[in-house]
N, C-alpha and C positions, 0 to 999 in steps of 0.2 A: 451481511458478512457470514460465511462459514467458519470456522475454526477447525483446520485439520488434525487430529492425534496421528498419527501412524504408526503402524505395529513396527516396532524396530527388536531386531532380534540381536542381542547381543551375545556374546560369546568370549573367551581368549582372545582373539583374534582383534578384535576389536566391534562391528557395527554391519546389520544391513536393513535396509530398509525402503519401499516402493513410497517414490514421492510423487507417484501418478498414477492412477487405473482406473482408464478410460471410464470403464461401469461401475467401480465402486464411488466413482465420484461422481456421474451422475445421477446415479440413486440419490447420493448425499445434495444434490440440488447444485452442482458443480457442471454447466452444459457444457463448455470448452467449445469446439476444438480450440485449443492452441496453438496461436500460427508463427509466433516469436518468443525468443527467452532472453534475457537480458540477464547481465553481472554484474554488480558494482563494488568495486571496496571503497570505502569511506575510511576514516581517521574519525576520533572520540569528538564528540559536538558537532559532526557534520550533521543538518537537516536536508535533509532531499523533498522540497514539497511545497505547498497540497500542488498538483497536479491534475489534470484530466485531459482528453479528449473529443474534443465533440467538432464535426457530427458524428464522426466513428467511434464512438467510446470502446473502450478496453475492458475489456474484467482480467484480472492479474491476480495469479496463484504465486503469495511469495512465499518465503522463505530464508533462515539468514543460517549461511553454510557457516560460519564460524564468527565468534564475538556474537553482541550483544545488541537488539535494536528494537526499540517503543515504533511499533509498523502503526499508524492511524488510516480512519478511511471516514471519509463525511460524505450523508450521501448527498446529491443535489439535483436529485429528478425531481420537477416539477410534478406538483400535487403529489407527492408522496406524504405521509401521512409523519413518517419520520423523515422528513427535509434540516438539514442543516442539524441535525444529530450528529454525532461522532463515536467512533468505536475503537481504545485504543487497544493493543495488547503486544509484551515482548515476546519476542523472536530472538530465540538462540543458536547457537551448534549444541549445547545441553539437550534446550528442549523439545527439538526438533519440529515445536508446532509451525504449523502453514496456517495463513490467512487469504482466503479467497475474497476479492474485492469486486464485486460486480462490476460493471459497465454503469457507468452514467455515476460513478461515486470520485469525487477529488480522492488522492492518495497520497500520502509522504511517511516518510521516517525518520528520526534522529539515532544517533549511533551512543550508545553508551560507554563499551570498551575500550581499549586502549585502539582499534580498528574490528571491523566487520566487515563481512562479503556478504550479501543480500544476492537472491536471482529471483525474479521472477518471469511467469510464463504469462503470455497476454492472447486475447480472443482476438484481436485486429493487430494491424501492423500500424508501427508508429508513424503518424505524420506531422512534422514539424508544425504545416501551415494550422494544425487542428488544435494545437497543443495550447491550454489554457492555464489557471490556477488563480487559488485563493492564499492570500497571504497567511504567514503558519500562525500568528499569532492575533490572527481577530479576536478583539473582544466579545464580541456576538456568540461566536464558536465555543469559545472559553479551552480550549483542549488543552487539557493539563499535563503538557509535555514537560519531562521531566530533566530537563536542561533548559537554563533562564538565557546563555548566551549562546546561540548557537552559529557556527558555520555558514555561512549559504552561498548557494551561488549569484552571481550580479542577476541574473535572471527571475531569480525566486525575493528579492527585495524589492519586486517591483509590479508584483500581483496586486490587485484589490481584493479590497475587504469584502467580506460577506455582504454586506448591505449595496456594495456596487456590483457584488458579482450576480446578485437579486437582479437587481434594476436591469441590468444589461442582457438579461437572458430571458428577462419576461417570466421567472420565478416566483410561486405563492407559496 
C-alpha cells in the first residue's frame, strides 16, 4: 500500500488540490494507467468488501470526497512474504489522504459518518465474471474494523473465509 498526502492549497476561497500526477506518482511506486473511476455514497455502517479481482486484478487509488471511512486492503498474492496481512487507514474529506491498493490485494471499507462518497480510480476495468472476496470479518484476518454491526450487501455475506479463500486459490 502507498499512502498519498497531497499538497492542498488552501485559501478564502476555500481548497485545491491534484489527486493525480501521472509522474509524481510513479515515482512514488503508483504505475496506473488508470482505465475506470468509480463513486459511491454509502450511509453510517455500510461495509463495502474485502473484494478482488482475479485474473485481471485492479489496483485502485481511493479516496473519500466527503464523510468519513476506515478503507482496508489484505494482500493475497501468493508467496508474498506479507500474505493475509492487512493495512487499515481513514479516509476523509478533512484529510484528504488517498490509498493506493495494488492489484492482486482484497479491498473494502466501512463508512463511519452520518454518509460518505468514496471514488476510486482502478488499473483494469471491472469484470463481474472476475469478481471474488473474503468475508469482512475472518477471524484469521482479525482486521479491526471499527464498527461491530455492519451494513452489507447480500452478496458480501456470502464470501468465504480466509482459510477457504487459501484452499481454493492454491495460496501459501
Amino acid at each position: 500500500m502507498i499512502v498519498v498526502e497531497p499538497t492542498v492549497f488552501r485559501d478564502e476561497r476555500g481548497f485545491f488540490m491534484e489527486t493525480y500526477h501521472q509522474k509524481k506518482f510513479a515515482e512514488a511506486g503508483i504505475p496506473g494507467p488508470f482505465v475506470q473511476t468509480n463513486h459511491a455514497r454509502s450511509i453510517k455502517n455500510t461495509l463495502r468488501g474485502l473484494h478482488f479481482q482475479s485474473p485481471n486484478p485492479q489496483g485502485k487509488l481511493v479516496r473519500c470526497l466527503s464523510g468519513e471511512i476506515f478503507d482496508v486492503a489484505v494482500d493475497i498474492r501468493n508467496g508474498s512474504p506479507t500474505l493475509g496481512k492487512w493495512f487499515g487507514l481513514i479516509l476523509s474529506g478533512e484529510n484528504k489522504l488517498q490509498l493506493y491498493v495494488p492489484p492482486d490485494f482484497a479491498h473494502g471499507y466501512c463508512i463511519l459518518s452520518d454518509f460518505a462518497e468514496a471514488t476510486y480510480a482502478c488499473t483494469d476495468l471491472y469484470a463481474p465474471k472476475q469478481e471474488g472476496g473474503i468475508i469482512w470479518n475472518d477471524p484469521v484476518l482479525a482486521i479491526s474494523w471499527p464498527i461491530s454491526e455492519p451494513i452489507l450487501s447480500p452478496k458480501d455475506t456470502h464470501f468465504p473465509g480466509w482459510t477457504d479463500f487459501c484452499r481454493s486459490h492454491g495460496t501459501r
